[in-house]
C-alpha positions as CSV (number, residue, x, y, z in Angstrom):
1,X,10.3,-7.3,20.3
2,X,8.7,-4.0,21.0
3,X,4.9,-3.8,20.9
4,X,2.9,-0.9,20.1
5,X,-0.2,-0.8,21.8
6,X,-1.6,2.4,19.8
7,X,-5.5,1.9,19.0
8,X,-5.0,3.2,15.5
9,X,-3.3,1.4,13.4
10,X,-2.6,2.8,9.9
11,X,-1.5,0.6,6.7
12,X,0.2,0.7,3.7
13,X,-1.6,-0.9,0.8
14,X,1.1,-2.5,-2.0
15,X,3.9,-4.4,-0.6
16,X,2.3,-4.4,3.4
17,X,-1.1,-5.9,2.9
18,X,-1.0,-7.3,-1.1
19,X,1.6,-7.5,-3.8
20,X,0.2,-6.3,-6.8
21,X,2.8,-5.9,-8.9
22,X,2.2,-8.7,-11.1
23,X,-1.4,-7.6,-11.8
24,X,0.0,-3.8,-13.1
25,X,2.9,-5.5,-15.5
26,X,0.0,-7.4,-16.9
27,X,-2.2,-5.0,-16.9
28,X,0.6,-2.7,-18.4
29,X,1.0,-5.2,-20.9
30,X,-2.2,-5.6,-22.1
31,X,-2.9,-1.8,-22.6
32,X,0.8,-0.9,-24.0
33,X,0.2,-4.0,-26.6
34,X,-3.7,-3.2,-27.7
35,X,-3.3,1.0,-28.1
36,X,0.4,1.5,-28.4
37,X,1.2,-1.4,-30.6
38,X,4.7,-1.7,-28.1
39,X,6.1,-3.6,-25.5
40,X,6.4,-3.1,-21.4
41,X,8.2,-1.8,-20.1
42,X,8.7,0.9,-22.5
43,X,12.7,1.8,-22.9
44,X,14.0,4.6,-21.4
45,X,12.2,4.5,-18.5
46,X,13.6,2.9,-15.1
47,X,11.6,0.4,-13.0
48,X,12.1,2.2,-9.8
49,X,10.4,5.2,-11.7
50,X,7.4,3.2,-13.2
51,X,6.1,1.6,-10.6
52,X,6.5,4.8,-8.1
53,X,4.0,6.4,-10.9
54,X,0.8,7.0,-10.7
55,X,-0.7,4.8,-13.9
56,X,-1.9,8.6,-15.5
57,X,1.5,9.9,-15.0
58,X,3.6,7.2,-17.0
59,X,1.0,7.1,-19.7
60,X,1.7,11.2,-19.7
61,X,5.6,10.7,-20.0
62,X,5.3,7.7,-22.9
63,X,2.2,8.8,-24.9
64,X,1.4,12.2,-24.0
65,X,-1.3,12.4,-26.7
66,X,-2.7,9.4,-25.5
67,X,-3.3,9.7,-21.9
68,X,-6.5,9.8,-21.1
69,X,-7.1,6.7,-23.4
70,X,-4.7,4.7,-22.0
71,X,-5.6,6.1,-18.2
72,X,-9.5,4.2,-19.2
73,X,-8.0,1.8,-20.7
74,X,-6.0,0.8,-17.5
75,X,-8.7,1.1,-15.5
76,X,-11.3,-1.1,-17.2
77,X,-8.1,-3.8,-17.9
78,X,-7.1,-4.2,-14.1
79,X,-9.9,-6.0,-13.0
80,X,-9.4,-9.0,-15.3
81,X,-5.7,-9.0,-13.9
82,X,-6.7,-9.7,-10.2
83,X,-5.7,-13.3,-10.7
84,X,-1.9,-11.6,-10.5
85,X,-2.3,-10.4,-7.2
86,X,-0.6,-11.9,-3.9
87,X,-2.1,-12.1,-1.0
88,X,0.3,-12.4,2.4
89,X,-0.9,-15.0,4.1
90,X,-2.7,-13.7,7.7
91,X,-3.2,-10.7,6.6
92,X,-7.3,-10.3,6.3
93,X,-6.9,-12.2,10.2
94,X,-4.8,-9.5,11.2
95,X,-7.4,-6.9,10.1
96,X,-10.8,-8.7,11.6
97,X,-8.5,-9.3,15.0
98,X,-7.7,-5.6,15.1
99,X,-11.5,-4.8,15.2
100,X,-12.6,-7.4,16.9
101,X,-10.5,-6.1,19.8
102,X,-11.4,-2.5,19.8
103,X,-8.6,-1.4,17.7
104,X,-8.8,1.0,15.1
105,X,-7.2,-0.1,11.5
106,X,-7.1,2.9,8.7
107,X,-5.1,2.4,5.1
108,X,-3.6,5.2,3.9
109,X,-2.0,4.1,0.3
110,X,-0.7,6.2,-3.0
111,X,-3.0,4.1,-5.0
112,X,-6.4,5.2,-6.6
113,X,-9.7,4.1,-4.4
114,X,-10.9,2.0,-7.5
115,X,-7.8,-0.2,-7.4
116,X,-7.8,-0.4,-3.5
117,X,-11.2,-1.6,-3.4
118,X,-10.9,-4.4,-6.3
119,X,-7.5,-5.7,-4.0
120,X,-9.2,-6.0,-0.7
121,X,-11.7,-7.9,-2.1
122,X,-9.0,-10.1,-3.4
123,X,-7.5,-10.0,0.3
124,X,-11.1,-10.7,2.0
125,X,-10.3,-7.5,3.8
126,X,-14.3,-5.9,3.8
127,X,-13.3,-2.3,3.3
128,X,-15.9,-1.6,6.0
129,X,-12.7,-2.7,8.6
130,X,-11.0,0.5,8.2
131,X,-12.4,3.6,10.2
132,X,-10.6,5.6,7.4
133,X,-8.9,5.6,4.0
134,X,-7.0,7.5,2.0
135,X,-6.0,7.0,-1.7
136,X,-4.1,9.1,-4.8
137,X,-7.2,11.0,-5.4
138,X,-7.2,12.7,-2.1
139,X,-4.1,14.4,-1.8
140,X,-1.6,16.2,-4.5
141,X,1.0,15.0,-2.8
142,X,2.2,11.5,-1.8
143,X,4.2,9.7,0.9
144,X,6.9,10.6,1.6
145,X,5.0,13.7,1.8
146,X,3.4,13.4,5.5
147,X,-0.2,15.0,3.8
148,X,-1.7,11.5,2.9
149,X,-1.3,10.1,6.6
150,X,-2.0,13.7,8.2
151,X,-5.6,13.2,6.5
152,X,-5.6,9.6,7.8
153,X,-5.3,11.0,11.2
154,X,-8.2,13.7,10.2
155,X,-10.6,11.0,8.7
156,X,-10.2,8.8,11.9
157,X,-10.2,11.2,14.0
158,X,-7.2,10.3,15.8
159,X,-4.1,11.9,17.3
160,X,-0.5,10.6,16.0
161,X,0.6,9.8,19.8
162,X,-2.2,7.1,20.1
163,X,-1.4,5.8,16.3
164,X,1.7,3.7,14.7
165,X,1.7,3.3,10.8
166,X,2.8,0.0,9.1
167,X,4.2,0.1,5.6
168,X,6.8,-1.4,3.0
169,X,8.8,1.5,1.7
170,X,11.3,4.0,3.0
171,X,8.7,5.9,2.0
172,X,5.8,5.1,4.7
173,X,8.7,5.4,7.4
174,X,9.5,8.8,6.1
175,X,6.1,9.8,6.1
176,X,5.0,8.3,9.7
177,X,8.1,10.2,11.0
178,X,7.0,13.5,9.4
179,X,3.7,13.0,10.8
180,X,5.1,12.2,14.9
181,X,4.2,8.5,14.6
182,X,6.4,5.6,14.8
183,X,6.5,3.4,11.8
184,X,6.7,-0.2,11.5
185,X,8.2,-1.4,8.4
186,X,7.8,-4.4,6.9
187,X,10.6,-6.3,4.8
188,X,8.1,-9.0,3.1
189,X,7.1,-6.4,1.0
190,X,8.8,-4.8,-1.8
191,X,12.1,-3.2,0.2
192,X,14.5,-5.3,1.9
193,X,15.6,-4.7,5.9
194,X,18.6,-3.1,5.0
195,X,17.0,-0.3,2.6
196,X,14.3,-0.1,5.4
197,X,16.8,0.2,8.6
198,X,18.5,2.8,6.9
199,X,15.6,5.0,7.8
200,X,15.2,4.0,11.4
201,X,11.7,2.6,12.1
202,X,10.7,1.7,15.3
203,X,10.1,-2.1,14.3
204,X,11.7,-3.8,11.5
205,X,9.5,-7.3,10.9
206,X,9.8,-10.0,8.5
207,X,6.6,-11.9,8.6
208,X,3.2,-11.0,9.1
209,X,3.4,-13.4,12.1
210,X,5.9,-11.0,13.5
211,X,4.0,-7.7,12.6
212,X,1.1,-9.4,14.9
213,X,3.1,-9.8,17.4
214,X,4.5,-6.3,17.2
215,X,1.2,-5.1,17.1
216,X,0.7,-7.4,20.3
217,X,-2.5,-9.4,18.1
218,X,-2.8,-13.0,18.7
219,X,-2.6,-14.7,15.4
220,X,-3.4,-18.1,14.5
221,X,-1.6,-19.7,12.0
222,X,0.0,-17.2,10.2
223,X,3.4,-17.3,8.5
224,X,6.4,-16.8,9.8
């Protein structure tokens, strides 16, 4: 297995570090069933499409009128839907043995700062770990788009030849590419090897025991 030395080492949020996407269905549900009197997922609307959304930009395409309402409404309802969230198992290790080495972990993710916080304190993963992060309210655009990693770079002052960015999604390999960095990708998460190797990453792993080792960590315990 090839290991990547880099001291900065950039994550992906959903699908790399947590799985949250039983806390937004229920946190969907809750808000589509209290203020829009209807079920979710609402028709006419792929999956694919609804959970690449930003929260504000489906309640925009279903309830126009609505929006902002349902945006607050969303935000004050996630935190009692945390019990929903999966944590892979090693990760908050992985994290503390990155630092406590001298390595440099950032998280660059599409989700809003709010959210991010409330699921690394679900992970145990003190936010404090990462030299940098990035989330939806600091760039327009979103990976694939290299922008959100580029400012990762920026924030952590780091150069992409001494960095490698780990993620879940075609998505995060696009992006790393765009940027100069190799990407490790992840099939745990919510894309499977094949959908991932399609994009050629530099490291396709399966376990979070295997993305330590990749990322040459020594990991108790953890999962294969």
């Amino acid at each position: 297995m090839k290991n990547f030395p880099q001291t900065h080492v950039m994550f992906d949020l959903d699908g790399t570090l947590v799985d949250t996407r039983a806390a937004v269905t229920e946190c969907y549900r809750k808000v589509f069933r209290s203020l829009l009197d209807a079920d979710f997922p609402p028709e006419g609307v792929p999956e694919h499409d609804i959970f690449a959304m930003r929260p504000h930009e489906l309640f925009a395409r279903v309830a126009p009128e609505k929006t902002e309402l349902l945006f607050a409404a969303y935000r004050d309802t996630y935190p009692a839907c945390t019990d929903h969230i999966s944590v892979f198992p090693g990760v908050a290790d992985l994290i503390a043995e990155l630092v406590r080495s001298g390595r440099k972990p950032s998280l660059v993710t599409n989700k809003g700062l709010e959210r991010t916080l409330i699921d690394l304190g679900v992970a145990g993963i003190p936010s404090e770990s990462f030299v940098a992060i990035v989330t939806a309210e600091d760039t327009v655009e979103r990976k694939p788009h290299p922008a959100p990693i580029l400012l990762g770079l920026d924030r952590a002052e780091a150069n992409a030849a001494d960095a490698v960015y780990v993620g879940d999604g075609p998505q995060d390999v696009i992006a790393a590419h765009a940027c100069g960095m190799p990407a490790i990708a992840v099939s745990y998460g919510f894309y499977d090897a094949a959908a991932l190797a399609e994009h050629d990453p530099e490291a396709l792993v399966a376990s979070i025991a295997e993305l330590a080792r990749c990322l040459d960590v020594a990991l108790i315990g953890a999962a294969e």
